[in-house]
N, CA, C and O atoms as CSV, one atom per row, in Angstrom:
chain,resi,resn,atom,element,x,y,z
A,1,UNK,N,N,8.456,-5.426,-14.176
A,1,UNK,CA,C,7.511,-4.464,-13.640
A,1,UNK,C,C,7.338,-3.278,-14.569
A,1,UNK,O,O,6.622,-2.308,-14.316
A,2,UNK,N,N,8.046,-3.442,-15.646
A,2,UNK,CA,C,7.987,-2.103,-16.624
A,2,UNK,C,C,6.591,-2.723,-17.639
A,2,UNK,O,O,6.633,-3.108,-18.807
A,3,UNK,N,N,5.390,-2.644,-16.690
A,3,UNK,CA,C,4.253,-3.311,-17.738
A,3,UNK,C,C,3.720,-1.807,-18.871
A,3,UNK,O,O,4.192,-0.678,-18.733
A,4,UNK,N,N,3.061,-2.045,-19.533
A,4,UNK,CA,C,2.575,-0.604,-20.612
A,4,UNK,C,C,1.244,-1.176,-20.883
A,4,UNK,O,O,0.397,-0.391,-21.308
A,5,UNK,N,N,0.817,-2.781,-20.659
A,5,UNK,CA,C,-0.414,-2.774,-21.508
A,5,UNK,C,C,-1.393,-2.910,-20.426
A,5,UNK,O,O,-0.963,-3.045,-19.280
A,6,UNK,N,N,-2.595,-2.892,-20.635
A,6,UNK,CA,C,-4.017,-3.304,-20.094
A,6,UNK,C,C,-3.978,-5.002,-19.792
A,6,UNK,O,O,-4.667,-5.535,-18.922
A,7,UNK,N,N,-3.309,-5.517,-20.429
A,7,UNK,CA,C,-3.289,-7.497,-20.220
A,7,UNK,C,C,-1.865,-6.924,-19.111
A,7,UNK,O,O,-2.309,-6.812,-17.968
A,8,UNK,N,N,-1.272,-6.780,-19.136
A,8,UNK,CA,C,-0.281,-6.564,-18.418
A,8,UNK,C,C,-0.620,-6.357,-17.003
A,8,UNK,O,O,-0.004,-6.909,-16.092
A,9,UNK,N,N,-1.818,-5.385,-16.796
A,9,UNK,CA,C,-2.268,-4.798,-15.882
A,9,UNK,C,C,-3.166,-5.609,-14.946
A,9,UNK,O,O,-3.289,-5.387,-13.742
A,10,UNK,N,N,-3.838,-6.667,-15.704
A,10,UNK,CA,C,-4.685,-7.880,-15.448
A,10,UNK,C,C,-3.885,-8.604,-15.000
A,10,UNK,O,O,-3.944,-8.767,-13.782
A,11,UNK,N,N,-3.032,-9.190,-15.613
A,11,UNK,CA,C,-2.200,-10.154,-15.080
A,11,UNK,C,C,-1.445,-10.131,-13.556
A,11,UNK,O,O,-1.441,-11.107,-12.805
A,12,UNK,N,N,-0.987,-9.193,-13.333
A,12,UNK,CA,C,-0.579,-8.117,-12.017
A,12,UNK,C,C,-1.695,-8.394,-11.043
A,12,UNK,O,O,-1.376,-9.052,-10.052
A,13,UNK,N,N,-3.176,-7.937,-11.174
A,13,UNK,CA,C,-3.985,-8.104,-10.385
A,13,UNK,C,C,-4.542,-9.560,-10.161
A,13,UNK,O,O,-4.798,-10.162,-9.118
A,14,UNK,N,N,-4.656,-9.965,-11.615
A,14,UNK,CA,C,-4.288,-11.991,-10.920
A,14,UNK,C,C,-4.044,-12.388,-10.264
A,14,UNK,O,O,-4.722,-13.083,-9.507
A,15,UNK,N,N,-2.279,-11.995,-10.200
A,15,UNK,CA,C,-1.759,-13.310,-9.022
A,15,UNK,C,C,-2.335,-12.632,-7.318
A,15,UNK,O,O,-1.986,-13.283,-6.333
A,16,UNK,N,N,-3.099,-11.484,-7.127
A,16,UNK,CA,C,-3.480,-11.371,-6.189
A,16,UNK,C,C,-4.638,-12.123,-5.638
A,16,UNK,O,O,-5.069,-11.962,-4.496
A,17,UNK,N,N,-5.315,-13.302,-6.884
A,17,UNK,CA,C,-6.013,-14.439,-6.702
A,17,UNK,C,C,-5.647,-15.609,-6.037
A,17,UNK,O,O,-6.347,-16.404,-5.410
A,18,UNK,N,N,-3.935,-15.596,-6.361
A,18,UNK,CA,C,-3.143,-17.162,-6.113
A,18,UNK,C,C,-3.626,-17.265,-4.597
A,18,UNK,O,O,-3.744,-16.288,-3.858
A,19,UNK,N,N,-3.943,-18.865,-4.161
A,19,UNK,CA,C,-3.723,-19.021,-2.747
A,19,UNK,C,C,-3.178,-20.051,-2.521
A,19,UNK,O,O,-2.934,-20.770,-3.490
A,20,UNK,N,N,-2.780,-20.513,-1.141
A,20,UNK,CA,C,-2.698,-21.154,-1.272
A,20,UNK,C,C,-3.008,-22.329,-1.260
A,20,UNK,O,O,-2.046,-23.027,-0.939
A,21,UNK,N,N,-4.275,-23.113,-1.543
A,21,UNK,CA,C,-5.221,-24.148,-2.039
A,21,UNK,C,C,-4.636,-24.269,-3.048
A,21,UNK,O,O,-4.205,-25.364,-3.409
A,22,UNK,N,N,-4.488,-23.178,-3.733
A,22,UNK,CA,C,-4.077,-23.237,-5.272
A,22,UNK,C,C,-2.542,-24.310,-5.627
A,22,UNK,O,O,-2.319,-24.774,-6.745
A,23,UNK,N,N,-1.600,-24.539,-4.363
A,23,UNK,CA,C,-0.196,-25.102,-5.118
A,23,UNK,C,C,-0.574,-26.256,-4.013
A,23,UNK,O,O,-0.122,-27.339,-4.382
A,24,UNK,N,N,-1.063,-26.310,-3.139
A,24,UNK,CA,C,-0.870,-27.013,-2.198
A,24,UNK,C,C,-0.671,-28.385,-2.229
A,24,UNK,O,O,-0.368,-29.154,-1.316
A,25,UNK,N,N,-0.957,-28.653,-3.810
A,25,UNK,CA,C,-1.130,-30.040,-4.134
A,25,UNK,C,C,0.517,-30.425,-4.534
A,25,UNK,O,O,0.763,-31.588,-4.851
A,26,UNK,N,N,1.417,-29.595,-4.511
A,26,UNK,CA,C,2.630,-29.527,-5.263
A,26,UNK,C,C,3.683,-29.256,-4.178
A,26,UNK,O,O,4.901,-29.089,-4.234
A,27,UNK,N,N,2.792,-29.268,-3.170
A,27,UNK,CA,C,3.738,-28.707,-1.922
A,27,UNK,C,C,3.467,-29.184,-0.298
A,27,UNK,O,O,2.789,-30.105,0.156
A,28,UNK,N,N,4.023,-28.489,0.144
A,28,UNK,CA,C,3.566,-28.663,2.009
A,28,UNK,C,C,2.601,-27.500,1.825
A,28,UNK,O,O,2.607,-26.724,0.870
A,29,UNK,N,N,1.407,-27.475,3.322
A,29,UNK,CA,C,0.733,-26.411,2.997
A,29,UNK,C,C,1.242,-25.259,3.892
A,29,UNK,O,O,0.401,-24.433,4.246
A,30,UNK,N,N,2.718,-25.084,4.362
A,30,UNK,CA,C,3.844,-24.152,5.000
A,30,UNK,C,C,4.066,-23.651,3.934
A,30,UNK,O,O,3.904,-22.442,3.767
A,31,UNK,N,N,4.506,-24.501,2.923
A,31,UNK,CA,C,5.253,-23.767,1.909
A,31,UNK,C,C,4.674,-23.018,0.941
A,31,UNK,O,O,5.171,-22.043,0.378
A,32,UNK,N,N,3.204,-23.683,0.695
A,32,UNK,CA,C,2.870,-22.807,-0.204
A,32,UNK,C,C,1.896,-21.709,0.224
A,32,UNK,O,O,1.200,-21.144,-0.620
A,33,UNK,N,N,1.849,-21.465,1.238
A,33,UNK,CA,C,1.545,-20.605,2.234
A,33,UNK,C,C,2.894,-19.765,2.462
A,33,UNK,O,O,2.805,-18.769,3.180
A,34,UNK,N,N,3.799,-20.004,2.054
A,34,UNK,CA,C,4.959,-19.109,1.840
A,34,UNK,C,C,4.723,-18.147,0.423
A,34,UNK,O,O,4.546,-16.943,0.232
A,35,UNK,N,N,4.834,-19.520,-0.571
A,35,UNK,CA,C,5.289,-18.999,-1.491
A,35,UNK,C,C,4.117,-17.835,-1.780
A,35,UNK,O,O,4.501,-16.712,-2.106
A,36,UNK,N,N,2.677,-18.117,-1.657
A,36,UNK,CA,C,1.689,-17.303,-2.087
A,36,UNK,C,C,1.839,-15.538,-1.445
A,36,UNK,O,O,1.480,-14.548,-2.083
A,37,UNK,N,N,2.417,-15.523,-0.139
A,37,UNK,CA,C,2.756,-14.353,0.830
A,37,UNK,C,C,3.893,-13.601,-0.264
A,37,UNK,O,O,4.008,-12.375,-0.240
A,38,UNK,N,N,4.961,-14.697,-1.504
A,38,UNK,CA,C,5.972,-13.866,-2.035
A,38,UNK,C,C,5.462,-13.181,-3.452
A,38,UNK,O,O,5.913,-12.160,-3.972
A,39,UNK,N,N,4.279,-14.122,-3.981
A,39,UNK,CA,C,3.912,-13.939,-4.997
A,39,UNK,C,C,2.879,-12.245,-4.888
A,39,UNK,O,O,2.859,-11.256,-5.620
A,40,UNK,N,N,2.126,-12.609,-3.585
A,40,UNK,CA,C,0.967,-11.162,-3.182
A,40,UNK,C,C,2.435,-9.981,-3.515
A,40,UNK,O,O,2.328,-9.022,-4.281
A,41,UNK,N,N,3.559,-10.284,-2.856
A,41,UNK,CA,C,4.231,-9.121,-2.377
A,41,UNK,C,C,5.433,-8.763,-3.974
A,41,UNK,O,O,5.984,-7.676,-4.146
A,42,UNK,N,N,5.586,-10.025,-4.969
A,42,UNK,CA,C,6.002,-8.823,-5.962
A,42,UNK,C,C,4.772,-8.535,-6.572
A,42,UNK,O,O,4.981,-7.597,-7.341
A,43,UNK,N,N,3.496,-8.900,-6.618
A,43,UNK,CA,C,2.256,-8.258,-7.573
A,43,UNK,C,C,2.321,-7.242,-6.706
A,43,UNK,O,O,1.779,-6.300,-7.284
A,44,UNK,N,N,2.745,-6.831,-5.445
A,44,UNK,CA,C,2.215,-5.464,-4.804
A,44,UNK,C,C,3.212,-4.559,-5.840
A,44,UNK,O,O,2.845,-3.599,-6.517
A,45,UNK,N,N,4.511,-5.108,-5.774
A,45,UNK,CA,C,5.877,-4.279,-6.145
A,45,UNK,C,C,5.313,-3.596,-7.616
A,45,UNK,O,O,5.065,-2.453,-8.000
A,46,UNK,N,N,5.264,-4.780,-8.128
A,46,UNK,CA,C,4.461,-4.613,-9.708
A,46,UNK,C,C,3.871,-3.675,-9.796
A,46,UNK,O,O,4.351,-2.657,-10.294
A,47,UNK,N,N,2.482,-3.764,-9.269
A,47,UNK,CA,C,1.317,-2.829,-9.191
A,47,UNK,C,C,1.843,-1.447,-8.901
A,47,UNK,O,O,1.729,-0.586,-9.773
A,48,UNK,N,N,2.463,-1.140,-7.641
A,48,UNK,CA,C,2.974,0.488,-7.602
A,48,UNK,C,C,3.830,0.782,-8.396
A,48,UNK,O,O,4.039,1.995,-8.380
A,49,UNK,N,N,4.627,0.070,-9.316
A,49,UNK,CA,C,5.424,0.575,-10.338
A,49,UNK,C,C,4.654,0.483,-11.246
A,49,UNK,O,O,4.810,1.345,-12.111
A,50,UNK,N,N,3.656,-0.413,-11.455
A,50,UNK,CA,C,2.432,0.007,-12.797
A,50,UNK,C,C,1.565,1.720,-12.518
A,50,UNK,O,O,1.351,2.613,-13.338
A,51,UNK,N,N,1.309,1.664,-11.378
A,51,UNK,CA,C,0.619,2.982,-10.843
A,51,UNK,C,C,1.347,4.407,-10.660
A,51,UNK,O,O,0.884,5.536,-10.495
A,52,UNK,N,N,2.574,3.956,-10.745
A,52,UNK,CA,C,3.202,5.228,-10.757
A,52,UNK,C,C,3.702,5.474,-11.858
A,52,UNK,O,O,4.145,6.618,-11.766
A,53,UNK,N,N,4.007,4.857,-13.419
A,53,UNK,CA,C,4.076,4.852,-14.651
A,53,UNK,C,C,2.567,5.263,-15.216
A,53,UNK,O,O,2.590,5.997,-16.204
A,54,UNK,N,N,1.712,5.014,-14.886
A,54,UNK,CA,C,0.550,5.101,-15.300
A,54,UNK,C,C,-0.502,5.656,-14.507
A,54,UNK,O,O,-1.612,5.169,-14.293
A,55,UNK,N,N,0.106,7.021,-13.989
A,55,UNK,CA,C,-0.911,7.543,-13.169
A,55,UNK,C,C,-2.425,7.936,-13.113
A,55,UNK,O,O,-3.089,8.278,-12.134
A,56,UNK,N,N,-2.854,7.773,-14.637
A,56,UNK,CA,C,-4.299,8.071,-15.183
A,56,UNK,C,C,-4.871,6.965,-15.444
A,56,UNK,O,O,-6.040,6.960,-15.832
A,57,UNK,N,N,-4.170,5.839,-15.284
A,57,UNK,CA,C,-5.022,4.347,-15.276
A,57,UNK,C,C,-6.144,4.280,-14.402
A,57,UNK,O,O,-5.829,4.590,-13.254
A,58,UNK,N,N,-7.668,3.903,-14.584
A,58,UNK,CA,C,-8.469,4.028,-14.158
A,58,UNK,C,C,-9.038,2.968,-12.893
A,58,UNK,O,O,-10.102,2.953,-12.275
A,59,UNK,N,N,-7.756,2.062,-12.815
A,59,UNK,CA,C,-7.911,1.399,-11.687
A,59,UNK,C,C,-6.377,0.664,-10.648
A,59,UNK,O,O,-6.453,-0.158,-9.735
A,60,UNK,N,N,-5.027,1.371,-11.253
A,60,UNK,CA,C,-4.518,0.981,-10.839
A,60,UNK,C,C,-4.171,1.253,-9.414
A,60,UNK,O,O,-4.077,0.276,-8.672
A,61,UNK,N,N,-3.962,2.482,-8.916
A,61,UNK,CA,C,-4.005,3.137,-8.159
A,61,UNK,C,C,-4.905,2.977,-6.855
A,61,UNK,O,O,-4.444,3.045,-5.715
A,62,UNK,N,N,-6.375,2.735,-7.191
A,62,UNK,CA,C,-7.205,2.000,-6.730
A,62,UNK,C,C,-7.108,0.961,-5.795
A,62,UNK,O,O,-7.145,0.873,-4.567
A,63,UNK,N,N,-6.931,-0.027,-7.032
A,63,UNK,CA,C,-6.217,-1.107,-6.893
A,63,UNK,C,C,-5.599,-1.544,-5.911
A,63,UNK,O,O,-6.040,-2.440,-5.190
A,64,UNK,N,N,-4.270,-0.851,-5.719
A,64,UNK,CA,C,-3.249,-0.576,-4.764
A,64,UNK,C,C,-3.489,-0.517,-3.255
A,64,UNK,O,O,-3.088,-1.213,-2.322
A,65,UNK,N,N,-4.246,0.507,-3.335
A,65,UNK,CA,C,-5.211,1.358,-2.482
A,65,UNK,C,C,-5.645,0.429,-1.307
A,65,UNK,O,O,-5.430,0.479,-0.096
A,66,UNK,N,N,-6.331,-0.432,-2.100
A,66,UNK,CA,C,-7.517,-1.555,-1.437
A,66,UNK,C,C,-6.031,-2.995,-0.655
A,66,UNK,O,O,-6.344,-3.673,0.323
A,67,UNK,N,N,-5.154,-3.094,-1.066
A,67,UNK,CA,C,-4.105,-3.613,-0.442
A,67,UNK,C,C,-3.834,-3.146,0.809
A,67,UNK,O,O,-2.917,-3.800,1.306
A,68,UNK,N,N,-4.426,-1.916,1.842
A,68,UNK,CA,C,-4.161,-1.552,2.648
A,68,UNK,C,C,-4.446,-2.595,4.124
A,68,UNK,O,O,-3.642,-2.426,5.042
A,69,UNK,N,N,-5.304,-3.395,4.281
A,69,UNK,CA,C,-5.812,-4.565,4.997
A,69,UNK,C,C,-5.050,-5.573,4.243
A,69,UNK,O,O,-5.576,-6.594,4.685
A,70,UNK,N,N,-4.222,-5.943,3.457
A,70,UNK,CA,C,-3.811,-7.008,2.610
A,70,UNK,C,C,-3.281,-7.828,4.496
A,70,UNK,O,O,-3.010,-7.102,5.452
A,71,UNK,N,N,-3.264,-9.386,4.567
A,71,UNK,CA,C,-2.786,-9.748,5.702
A,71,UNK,C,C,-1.053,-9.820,6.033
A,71,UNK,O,O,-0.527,-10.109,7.108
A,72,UNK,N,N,-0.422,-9.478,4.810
A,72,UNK,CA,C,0.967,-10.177,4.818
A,72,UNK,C,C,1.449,-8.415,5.235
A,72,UNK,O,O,0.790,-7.447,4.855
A,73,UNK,N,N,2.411,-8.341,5.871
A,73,UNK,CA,C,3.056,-6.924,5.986
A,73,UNK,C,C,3.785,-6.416,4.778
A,73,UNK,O,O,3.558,-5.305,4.300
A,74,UNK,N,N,4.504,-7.104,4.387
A,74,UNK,CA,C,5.251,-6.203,3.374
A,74,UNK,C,C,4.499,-5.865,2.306
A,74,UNK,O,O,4.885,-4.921,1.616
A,75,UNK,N,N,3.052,-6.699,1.895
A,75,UNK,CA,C,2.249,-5.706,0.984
A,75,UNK,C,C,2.081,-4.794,1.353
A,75,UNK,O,O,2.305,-3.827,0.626
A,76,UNK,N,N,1.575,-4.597,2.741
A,76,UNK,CA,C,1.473,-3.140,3.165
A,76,UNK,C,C,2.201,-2.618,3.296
A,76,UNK,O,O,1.947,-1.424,3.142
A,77,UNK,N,N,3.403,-2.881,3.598
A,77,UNK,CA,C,4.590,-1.627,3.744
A,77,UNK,C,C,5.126,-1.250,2.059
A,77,UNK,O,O,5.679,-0.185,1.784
A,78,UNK,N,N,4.888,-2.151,1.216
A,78,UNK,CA,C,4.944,-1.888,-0.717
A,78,UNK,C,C,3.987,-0.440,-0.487
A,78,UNK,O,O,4.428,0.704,-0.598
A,79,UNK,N,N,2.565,-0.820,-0.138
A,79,UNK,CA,C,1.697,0.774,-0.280
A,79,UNK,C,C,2.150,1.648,0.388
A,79,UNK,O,O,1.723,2.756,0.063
A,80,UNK,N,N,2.895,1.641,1.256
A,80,UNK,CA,C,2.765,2.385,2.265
A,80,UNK,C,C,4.385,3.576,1.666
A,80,UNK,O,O,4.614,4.771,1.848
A,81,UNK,N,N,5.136,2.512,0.967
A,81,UNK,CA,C,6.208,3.407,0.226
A,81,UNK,C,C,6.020,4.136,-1.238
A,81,UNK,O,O,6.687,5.017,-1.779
A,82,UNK,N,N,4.703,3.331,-1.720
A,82,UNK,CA,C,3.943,4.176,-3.055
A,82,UNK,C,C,3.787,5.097,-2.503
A,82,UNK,O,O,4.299,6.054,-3.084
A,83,UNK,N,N,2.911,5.540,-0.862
A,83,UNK,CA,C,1.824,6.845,-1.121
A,83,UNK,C,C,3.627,7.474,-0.809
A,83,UNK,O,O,3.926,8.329,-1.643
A,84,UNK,N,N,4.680,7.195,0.137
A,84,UNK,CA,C,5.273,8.262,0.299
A,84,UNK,C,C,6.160,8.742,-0.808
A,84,UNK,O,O,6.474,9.931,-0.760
A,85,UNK,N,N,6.676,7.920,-1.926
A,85,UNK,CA,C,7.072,8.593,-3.035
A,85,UNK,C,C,6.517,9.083,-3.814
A,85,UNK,O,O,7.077,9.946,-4.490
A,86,UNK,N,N,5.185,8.733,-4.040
A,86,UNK,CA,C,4.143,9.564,-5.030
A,86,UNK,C,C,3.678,10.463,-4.637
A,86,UNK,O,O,3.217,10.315,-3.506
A,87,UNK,N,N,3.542,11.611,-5.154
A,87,UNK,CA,C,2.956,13.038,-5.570
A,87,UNK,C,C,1.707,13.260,-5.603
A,87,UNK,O,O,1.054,14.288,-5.420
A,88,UNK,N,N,1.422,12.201,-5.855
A,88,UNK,CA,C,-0.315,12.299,-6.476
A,88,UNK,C,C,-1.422,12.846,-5.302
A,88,UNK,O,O,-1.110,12.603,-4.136
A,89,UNK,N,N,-2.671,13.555,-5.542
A,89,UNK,CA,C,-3.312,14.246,-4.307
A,89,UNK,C,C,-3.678,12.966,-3.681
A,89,UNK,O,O,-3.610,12.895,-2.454
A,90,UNK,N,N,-4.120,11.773,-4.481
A,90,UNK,CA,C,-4.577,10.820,-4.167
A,90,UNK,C,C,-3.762,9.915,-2.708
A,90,UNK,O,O,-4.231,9.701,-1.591
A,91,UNK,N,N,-2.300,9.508,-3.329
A,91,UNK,CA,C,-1.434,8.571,-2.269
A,91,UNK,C,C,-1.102,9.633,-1.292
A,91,UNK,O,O,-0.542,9.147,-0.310
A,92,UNK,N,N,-1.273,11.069,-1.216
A,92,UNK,CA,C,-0.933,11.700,-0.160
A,92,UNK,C,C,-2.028,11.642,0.964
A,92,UNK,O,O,-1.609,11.587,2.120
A,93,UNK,N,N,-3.533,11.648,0.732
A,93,UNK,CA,C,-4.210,11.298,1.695
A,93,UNK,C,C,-3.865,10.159,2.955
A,93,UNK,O,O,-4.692,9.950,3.842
């Protein structure tokens, strides 16, 4: 999660593409309906440690942001511990 680059930053917002259609062929569709719920939730982890290293990134933060409806809970509870450790005027709203 210690990303620094712009591909770094892409990649992060990727796996918030994975579904699961995507493994299902490799799996039960329980499981990969699991696994996709673990993958959303370290890209969440990722992302607020990209956003809080990189507070002037022009979309990470954002980004984040828009995870607030995400369906799985612990993405939301990932944002929900960004806005309360971050400072920013932004995650305090």
């Amino acid at each position: 999660a210690h990303c620094r680059s712009e591909t770094a930053y892409r990649a992060i917002v990727k796996a918030f593409d994975v579904t699961a259609a995507d493994i299902t062929d490799t799996t039960t569709r329980d499981l990969a309906e699991s696994s996709v719920k673990a993958v959303h939730h370290s890209a969440a982890h990722a992302l607020a440690t990209f956003a809080t290293n990189h507070p002037n990134h022009p979309e990470a933060t954002s980004k984040l942001f828009s995870l607030a409806d995400h369906p799985h809970m612990p993405v939301r509870l990932t944002l929900l511990h960004f806005c309360a450790t971050n400072k920013s005027t932004q995650a305090r709203k």
